[in-house]
C-alpha positions as CSV (number, residue, x, y, z in Angstrom):
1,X,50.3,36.1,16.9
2,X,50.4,32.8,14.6
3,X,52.3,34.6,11.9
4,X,54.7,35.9,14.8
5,X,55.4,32.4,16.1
6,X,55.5,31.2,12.5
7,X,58.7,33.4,11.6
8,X,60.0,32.8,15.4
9,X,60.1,29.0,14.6
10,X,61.5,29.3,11.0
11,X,65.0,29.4,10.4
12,X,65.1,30.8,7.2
13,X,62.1,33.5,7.9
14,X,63.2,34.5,10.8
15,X,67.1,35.2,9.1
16,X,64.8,37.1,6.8
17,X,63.1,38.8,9.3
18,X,66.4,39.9,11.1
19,X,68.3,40.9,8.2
20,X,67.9,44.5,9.3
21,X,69.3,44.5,13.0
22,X,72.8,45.3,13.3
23,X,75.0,42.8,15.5
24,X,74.4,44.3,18.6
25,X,70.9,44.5,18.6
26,X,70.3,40.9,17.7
27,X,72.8,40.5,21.0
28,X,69.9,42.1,22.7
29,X,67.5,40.1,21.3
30,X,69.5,37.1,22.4
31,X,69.7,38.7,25.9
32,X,66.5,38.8,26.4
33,X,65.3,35.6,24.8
34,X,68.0,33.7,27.4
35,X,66.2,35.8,30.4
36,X,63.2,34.7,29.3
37,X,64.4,30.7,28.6
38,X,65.8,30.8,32.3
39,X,62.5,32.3,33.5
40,X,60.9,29.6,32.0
41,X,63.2,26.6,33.3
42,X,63.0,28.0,36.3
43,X,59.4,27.9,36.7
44,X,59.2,24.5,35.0
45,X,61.3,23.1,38.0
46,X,59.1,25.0,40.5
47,X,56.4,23.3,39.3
48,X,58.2,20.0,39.1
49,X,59.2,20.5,42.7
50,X,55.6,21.4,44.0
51,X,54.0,18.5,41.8
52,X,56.9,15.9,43.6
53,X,55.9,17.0,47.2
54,X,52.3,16.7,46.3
55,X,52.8,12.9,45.7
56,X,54.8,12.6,48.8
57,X,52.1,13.4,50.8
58,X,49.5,11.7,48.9
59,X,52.4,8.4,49.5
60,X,52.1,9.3,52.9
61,X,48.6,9.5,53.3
62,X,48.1,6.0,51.5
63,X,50.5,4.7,54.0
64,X,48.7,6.2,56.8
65,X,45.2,4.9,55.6
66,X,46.9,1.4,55.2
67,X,48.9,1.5,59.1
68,X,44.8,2.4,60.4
69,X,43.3,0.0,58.6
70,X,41.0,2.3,55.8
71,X,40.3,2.4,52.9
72,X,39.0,5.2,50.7
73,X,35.7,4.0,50.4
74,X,35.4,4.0,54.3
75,X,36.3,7.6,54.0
76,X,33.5,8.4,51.3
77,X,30.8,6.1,53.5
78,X,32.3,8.0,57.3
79,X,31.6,11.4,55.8
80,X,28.4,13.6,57.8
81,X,26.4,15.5,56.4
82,X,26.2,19.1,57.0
83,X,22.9,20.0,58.4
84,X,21.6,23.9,58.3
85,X,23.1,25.8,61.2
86,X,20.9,28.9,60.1
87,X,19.7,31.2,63.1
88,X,16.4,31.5,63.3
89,X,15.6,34.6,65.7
90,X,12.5,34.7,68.2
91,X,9.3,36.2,67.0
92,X,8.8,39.7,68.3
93,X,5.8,39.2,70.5
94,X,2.3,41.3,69.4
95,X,2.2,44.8,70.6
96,X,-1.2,46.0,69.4
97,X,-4.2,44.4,68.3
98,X,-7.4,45.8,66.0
99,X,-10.4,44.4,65.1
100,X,-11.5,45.9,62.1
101,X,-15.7,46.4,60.9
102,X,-15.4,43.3,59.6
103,X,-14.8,41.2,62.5
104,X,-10.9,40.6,61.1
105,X,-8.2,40.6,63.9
106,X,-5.1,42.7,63.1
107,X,-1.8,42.3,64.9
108,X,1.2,44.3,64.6
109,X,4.3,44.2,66.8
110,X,5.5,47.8,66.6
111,X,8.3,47.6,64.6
112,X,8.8,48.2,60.9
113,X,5.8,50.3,59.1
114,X,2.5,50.5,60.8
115,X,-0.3,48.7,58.8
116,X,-2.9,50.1,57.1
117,X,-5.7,49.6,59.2
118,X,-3.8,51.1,62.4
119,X,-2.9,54.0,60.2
120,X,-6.5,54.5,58.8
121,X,-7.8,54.1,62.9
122,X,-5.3,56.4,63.9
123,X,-6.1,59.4,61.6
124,X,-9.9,58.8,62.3
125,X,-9.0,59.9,66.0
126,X,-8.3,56.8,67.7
127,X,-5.1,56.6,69.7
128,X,-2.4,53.9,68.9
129,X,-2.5,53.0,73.0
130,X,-5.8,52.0,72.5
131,X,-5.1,48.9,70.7
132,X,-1.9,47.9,73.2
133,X,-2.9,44.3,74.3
């Protein structure tokens, strides 16, 4: 692309490089280099406009802070900060207990996949209402 911009930028390389086209076509070329020089200007001053705005109201917040007193350090020392909002749900409460031969206290809440040790009781005949607390 740097050799492209090189002959673009060149007068003499680029009168080389257009020897070829007939009149018309370097017309077109022209064309379409003026569309694309307009596109630009255009955006330029869009950008100009948006840029002037955006110090109007930063010249209009300045003079608000100054009618109220405030500074921008006051803004920086006023600010809160954010504290967790996160929802913590209520534990399910304990449907079944088991105590197993060891003298260790199972609980499970019915929900999600049964443990183990309810499983294991369960197939050795036991029945899961047995352990409902």
């Amino acid at each position: 692309m740097s050799e492209f911009l090189d002959i673009l930028t060149h007068g003499r390389r680029l009168q080389g490089a257009v020897k070829e086209l007939s009149l018309s076509e370097l017309e077109t070329v022209q064309d379409k280099l003026g569309n694309i020089i307009e596109k630009r200007r255009e955006k330029a001053a869009e950008d100009e406009k948006k840029e002037q705005e955006k110090l109007e109201k930063i010249a209009q917040i300045h003079q608000q802070m100054q009618e109220a007193g405030l500074d921008v350090n006051d803004l920086e020392a006023g600010q809160v900060p954010k504290t967790q909002t996160r929802k913590t749900g209520k534990k399910r409460p304990v449907k079944y207990s088991l105590t197993d031969a060891d003298g260790q206290e199972h609980k499970w809440t019915g929900i999600g996949r049964m443990p183990k040790v309810f499983k294991e009781a369960i197939e050795n005949g036991k029945d899961l209402q047995s352990f409902s607390i």
